[in-house]
N, C-alpha and C positions, 0 to 999 in steps of 0.2 A: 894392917896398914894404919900408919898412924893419923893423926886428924891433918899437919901440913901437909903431907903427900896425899892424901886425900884431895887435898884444898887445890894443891897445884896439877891432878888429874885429871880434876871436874874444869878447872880456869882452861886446861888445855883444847878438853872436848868441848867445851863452849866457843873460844878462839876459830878451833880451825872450822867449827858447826858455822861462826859467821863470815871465815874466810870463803868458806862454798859459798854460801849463801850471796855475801855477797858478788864472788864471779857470776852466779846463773844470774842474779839481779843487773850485773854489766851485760852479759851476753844477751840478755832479753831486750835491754834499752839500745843497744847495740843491732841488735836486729829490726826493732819499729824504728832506730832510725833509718834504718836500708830501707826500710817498707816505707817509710815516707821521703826519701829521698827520689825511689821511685813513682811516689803517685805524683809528685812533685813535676818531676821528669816529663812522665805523661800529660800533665796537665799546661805542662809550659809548653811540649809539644805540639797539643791541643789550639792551643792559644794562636801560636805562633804559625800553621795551618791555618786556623779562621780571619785572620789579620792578614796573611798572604792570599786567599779566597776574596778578603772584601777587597785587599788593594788591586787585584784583578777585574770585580765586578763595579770598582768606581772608574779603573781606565778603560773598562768597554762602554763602560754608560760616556762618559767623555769621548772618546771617538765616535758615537753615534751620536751625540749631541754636535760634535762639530761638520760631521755627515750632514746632520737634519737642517744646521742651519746654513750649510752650503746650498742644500736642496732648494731651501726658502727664498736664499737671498737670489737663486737662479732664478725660479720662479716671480720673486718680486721684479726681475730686470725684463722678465717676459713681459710681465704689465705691464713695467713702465715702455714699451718698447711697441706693444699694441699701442698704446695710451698715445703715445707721439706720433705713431701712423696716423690715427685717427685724428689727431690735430691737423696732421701737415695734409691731413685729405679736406678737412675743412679747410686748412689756410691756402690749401692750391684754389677749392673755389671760390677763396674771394677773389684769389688775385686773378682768377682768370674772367671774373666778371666785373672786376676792377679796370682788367685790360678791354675788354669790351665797351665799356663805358667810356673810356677814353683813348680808344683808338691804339694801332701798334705801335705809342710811343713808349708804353710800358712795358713791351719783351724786354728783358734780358738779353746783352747783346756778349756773344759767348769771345774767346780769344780769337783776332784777327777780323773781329767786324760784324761774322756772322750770326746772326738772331738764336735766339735759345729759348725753346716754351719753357714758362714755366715750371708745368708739370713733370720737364727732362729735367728742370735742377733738382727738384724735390727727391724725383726718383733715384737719379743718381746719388745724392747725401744719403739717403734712407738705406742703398744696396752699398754702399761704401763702408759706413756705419756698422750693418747688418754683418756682412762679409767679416770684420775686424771681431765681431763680438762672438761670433759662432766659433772662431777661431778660438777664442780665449775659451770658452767654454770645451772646448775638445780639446785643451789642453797644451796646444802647439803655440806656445807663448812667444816667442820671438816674430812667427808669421801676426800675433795679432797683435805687438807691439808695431810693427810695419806698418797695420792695418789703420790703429787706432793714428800712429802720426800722419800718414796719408788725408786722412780726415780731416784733421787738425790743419794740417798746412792748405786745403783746400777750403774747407769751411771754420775758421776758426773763433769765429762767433755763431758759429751753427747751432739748431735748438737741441742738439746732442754734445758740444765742445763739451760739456761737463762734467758729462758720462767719460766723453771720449779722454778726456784728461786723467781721469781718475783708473779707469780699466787702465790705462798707459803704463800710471805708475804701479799697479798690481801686476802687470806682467813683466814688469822690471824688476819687481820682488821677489818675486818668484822665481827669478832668474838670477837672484841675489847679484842684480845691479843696482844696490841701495841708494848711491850717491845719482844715480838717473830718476830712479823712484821718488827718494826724497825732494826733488825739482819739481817732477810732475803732482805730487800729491801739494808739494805747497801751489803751485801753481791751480788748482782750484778755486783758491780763495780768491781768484780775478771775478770769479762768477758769483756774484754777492745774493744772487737770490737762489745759488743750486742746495738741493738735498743732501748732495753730497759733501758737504763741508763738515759736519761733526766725524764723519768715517775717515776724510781726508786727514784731518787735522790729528785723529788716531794713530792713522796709518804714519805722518810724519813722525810720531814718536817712537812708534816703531823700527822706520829707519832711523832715526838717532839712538836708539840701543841697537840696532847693527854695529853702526858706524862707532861704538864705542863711547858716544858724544853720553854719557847719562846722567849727567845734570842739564843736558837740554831736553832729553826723554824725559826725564821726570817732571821738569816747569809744564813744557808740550801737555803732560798727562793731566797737568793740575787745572790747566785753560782750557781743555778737553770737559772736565768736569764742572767748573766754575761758567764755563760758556752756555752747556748744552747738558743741565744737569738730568734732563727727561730722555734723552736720546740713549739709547742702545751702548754707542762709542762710549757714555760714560760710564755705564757696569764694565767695561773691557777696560776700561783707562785705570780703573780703580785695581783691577787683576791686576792691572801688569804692575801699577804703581807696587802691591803686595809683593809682588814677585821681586822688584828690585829692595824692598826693603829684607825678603829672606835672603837676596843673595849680598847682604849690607852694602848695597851701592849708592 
């Protein structure tokens, strides 16, 4: 064999030595990439589980937080609700030793002439009241929106009209009769000295993101917070205001 055949023997078995070579070199890169394509797989799988698990465990903590502060704000209406008994039990005895001191010109003289103690109007405001709020709280909204305007149109400067204005327009929400609601929530702010005004004033921007109106929810949301920047209403004013910015309104 001569020295070119030689030459072009050895060029050949080298050639096809790195044409193997390099196939098992592809099929091996070829295979880690499977192998990582799958751990890949796995891990995004991973991911996309724990991501589903926590957005699960942030909407159960949000439904109990808005459980808990349903509970609270029940609770806080219990108070307030003892709190005005006990006023209207001291304010029946003044006026009942008010009337005393000066004679039964100070009864209350009820529809059609006849005399009304005192202590009958108080009772009756307080069981009217009472009656309209149990109602709201057991859920049956239209009986306690009844309840609460019965009130109102009986006592409507009564030392509950406040309350009673405000439950009004939350059972009117509730009942998604916004444009009723939004009345009675702005109608609150006749009561210049009640607590409920920063919740009212909330609550009315709320019904103007019903009502579609959301450049008046959002102003509403801004004097929400500008007004009553310590008050509760204004962490919520600020959500919502979030919320209308994700949803670009």
């Amino acid at each position: 064999m001569n020295t070119v055949v030689r030459g072009a023997f050895v060029a050949s078995a080298l050639l096809a030595s790195s044409l193997v070579h390099a196939a098992a070199s592809n099929k091996e890169l070829e295979a880690r990439a499977d192998a990582g394509d799958q751990r890949l797989g796995t891990l995004e799988s991973r991911v996309n589980q724990s991501l589903l698990d926590l957005q699960q465990q942030i909407e159960k903590s949000q439904q109990e937080l808005r459980t808990l502060r349903g509970q609270i704000e029940e609770a806080r209406h219990e108070l307030e609700s003892l709190q005005q008994q006990q006023r209207d039990l001291y304010g029946d005895l003044d006026r009942r030793l008010l009337v005393m001191e000066n004679g039964a010109g100070g009864v209350p003289v009820a529809a059609g002439g006849a005399t009304q103690a005192p202590n009958a109007v108080f009772a009756d405001e307080s069981a009217v009241y009472g009656e309209a709020f149990a109602a709201m709280k057991a859920g049956r909204y239209e009986e306690a929106a009844r309840g609460f305007q019965t009130y109102l149109a009986k006592y409507p400067r009564g030392p509950r009209a406040d309350n009673a204005t405000y439950w009004l327009g939350e059972a009117q929400f509730v009942q998604q009769q916004y444009d009723g609601a939004l009345k009675s929530f702005q109608a609150v702010s006749a009561f210049a000295e009640s607590r409920r005004l920063p919740d009212a004033m909330y609550k009315v921007a709320l019904c103007q993101y019903e009502l579609k109106a959301f450049k008046n929810s959002r102003a509403t949301l801004n004097k929400v917070i500008s007004t009553y920047p310590d008050a509760d209403a204004a962490k919520l004013a600020q959500a919502q205001i979030d919320k209308l910015n994700a949803e670009g309104r």
